[in-house]
N, C-alpha and C positions, 0 to 999 in steps of 0.2 A: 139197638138193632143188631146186636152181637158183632161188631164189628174188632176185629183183633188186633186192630195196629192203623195210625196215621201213617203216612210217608209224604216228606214234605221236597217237592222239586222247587228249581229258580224260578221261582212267579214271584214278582217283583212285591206285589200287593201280599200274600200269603208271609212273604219272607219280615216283613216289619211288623207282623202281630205271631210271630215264632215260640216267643214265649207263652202267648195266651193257649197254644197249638197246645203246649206241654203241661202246663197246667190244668187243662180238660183232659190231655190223654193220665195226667197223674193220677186224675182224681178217677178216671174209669179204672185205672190199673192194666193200661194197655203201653205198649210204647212207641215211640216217638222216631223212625228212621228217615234218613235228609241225602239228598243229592252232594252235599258237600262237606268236605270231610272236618269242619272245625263243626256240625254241627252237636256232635257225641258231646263234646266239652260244655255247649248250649242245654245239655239235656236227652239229647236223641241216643236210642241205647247204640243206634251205629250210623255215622257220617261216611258215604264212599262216593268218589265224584274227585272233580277234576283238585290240583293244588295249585291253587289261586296265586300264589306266591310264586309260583313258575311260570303264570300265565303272566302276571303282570312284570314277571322279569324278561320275558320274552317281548311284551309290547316292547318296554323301553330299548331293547335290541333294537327293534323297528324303528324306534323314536331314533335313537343315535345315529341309525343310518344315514334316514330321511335330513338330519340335521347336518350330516358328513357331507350332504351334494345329490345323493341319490335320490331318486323320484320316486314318489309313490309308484305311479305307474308302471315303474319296475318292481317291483316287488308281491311277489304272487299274494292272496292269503293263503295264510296257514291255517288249518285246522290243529289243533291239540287238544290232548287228554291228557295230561300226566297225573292217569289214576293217584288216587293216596286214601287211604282209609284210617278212621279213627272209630274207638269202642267204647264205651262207657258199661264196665260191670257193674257198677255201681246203684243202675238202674235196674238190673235184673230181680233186685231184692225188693222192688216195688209192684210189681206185676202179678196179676191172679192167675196167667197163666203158665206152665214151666217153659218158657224161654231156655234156649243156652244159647252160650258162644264157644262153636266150637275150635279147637285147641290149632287145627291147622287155618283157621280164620286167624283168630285172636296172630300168630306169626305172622301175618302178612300185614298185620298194622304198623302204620308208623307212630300213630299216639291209641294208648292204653288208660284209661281212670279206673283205677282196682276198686273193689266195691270198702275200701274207707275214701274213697272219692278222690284219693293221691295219684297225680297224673307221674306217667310213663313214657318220655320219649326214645324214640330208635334214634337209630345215629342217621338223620337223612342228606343225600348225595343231592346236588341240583342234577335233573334231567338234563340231559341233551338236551340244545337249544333246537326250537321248531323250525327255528328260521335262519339259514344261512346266511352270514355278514354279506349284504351283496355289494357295500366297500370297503374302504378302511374307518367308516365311523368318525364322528367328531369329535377331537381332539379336546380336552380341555382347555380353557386357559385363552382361546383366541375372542370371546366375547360372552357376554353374559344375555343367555335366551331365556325371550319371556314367555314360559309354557302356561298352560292354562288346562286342567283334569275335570270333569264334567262328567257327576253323576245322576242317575234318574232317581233312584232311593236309597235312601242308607242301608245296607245288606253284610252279610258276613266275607260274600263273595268279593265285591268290592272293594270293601274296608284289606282283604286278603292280597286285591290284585294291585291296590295302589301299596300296600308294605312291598312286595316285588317289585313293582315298578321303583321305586326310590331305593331299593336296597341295590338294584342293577344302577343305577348311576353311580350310587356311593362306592360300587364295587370298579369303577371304573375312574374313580379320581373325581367325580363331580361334586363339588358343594354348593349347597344351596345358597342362594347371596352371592354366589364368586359366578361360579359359571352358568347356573340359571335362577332364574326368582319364577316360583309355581305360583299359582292361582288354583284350589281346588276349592267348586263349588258344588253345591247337591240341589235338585231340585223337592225333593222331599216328595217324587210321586204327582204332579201338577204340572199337566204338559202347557198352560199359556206361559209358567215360571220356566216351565225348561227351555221354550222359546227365547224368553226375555235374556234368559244365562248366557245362549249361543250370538245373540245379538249384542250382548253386551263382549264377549268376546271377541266382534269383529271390531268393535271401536275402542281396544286396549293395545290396539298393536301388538295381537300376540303372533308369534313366529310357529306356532304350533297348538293344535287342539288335541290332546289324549283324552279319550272317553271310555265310559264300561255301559253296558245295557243296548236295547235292539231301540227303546224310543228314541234315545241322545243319538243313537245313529241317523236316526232315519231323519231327526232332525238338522241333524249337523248337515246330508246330504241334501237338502232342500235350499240351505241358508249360506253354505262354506263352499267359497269359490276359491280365493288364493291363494289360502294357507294349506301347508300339510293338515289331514285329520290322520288319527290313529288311533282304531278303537278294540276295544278287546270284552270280556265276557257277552259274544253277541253268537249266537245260537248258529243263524242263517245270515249272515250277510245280503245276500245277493234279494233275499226278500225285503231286506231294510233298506232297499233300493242303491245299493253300493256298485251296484254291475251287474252282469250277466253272469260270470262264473269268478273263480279265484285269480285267474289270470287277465280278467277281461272286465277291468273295473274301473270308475271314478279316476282321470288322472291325480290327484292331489288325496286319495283315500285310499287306504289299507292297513292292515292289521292282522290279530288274532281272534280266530272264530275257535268257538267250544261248544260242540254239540252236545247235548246230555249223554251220559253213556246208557240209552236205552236197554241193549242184549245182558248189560251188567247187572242195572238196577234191577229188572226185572227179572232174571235170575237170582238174586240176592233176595227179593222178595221170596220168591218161589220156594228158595232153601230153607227156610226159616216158616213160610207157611204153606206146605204141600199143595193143601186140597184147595186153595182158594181157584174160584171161579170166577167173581165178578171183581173189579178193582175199579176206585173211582177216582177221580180230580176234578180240581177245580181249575178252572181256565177261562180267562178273559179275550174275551171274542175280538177286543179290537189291540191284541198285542199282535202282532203277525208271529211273532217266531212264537208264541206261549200255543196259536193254533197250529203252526207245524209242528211243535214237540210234542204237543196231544197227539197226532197223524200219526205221527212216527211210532210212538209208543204204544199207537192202538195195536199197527202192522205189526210189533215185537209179540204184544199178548197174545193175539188172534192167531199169531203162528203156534202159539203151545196151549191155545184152550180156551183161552183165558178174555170172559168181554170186559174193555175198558169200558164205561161211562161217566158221564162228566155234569157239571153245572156250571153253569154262566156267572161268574162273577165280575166288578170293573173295578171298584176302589175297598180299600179297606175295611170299612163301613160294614159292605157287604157280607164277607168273609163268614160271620157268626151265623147267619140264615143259609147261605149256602151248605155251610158245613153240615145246620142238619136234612136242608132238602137233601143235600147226598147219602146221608144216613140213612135216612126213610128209603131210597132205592135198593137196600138187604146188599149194599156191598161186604166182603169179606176183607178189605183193606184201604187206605187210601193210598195212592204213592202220586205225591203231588208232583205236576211234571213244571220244567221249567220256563218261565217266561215275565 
């Protein structure tokens, strides 16, 4: 269908068949761009989106709080972005069409793969924390807490935001075994299993639930009454039924919310492909945040020209028929949005 380029956003479903995404777009000689920035290393000629590894350093902020004495309750959400981009030239030598990366792009990376595939790190600074200490944080050393991490799929994003989370405790004198013992479990995509996971965490006596994803929210907030929750890679909160706004939510819930960087992505597409006029995705109808980040990104396009359209996808399965019903609509690109 002459389509020039996948773009693959946080759709939970989309994100566990990533490789199969690059392997169709190798074999067309198109390439492959990702909302999150280890996606380039995966294959994508460029990953830009949030750094996961800030995000989940910044939960466990929140986590250490909450565990200090402080309430959820007090603690606004945060939203964050702490852009980061990564490049893959590597893949430019595959492509039928002349792609570049240009020179003042390529400088604002923090990770580089030169096209013999040899990765390039910047020297990266942690970000400013999103979230102000709102105490003094718990101490190590006064008892050992049973936390319990709760994923919906296995993703890069995830896998990203639990290396920050555990790299913020370790940065703060925590060892695992002394002063807390984790439980991290994954539902693999299977919401009666991601039920079973949260239920099973009310009968381990955990002192805390930390989760990633908008379903483990939305479940946690149905099932989780005592415990602190604290969740993060979640789009929209407030639609995963966590409260009414940031400040105005679930006493015993809150966290870090990370909205896609729509005006980004979609300028980033734009740069690299001018004249594109139609743009598609795939989006599953009963994620609630994957339908507001479609919303969001239509209102981004439709300001500069540009019509999104979409196909209904629900589980993995699907992905392979979607992909090319989308095709058959004469899109000019995909750029998958998150959810």
């Amino acid at each position: 269908q002459g389509v020039q380029a996948f773009a693959i956003g946080g759709d939970n479903s989309v994100e566990s068949a990533f490789d199969s995404v690059v392997r169709a777009a190798d074999a067309a000689g198109i390439p492959v761009v990702g909302y999150a920035s280890m996606y380039a290393e995966k294959g994508a000629l460029f990953g830009l989106g949030a750094n996961y590894v800030e995000v989940g350093r910044m939960q466990a902020q929140v986590a250490a709080d909450v565990l200090g004495g402080v309430s959820p309750a007090d603690i606004p959400v945060e939203n964050v972005m702490p852009l980061k981009l990564s490049l893959n030239k590597n893949v430019l030598k595959k492509l039928r069409d002349p792609w570049r990366i240009p020179p003042e792009v390529e400088a604002q990376a923090a990770i580089v793969v030169d096209e013999s595939g040899t990765r390039h790190l910047s020297q990266e600074v942690p970000a400013p924390l999103g979230v102000p200490k709102a105490g003094a944080g718990a101490a190590p050393g006064a008892r050992r807490w049973n936390l319990h991490y709760l994923n919906y799929v296995d993703s890069a994003p995830q896998e990203e935001t639990l290396r920050g989370f555990l790299k913020a405790l370790g940065d703060e004198g925590w060892t695992e075994g002394k002063e807390y013992a984790l439980t991290v479990s994954n539902a693999q995509g299977d919401m009666p299993t991601l039920a079973a996971m949260v239920d099973n965490v009310l009968t381990q006596n955990a002192d805390m639930l930390v989760l990633t994803s908008t379903p483990t929210l939305q479940t946690a907030v149905k099932k989780v009454r005592d415990i602190p929750v604290i969740f993060g890679v979640v789009a929209n909160p407030v639609l995963a039924g966590a409260g009414t706004s940031d400040t105005d939510h679930l006493p015993n819930v809150t966290g870090i919310s990370s909205a896609s960087a729509y005006d980004e992505g979609a300028a980033a597409l734009l740069a690299c492909l001018p004249g594109a006029k139609r743009v598609g995705t795939l989006v599953n109808p009963s994620e609630s945040n994957c339908v507001y980040n479609f919303e969001q990104l239509k209102a981004v396009f439709a300001a500069k020209g540009v019509e999104l359209v979409s196909v209904p996808v629900s589980t993995p399965t699907e992905i392979p028929d979607g992909v090319r019903a989308l095709l058959s609509m004469n899109v000019d690109a995909v750029l998958q949005v998150a959810g």
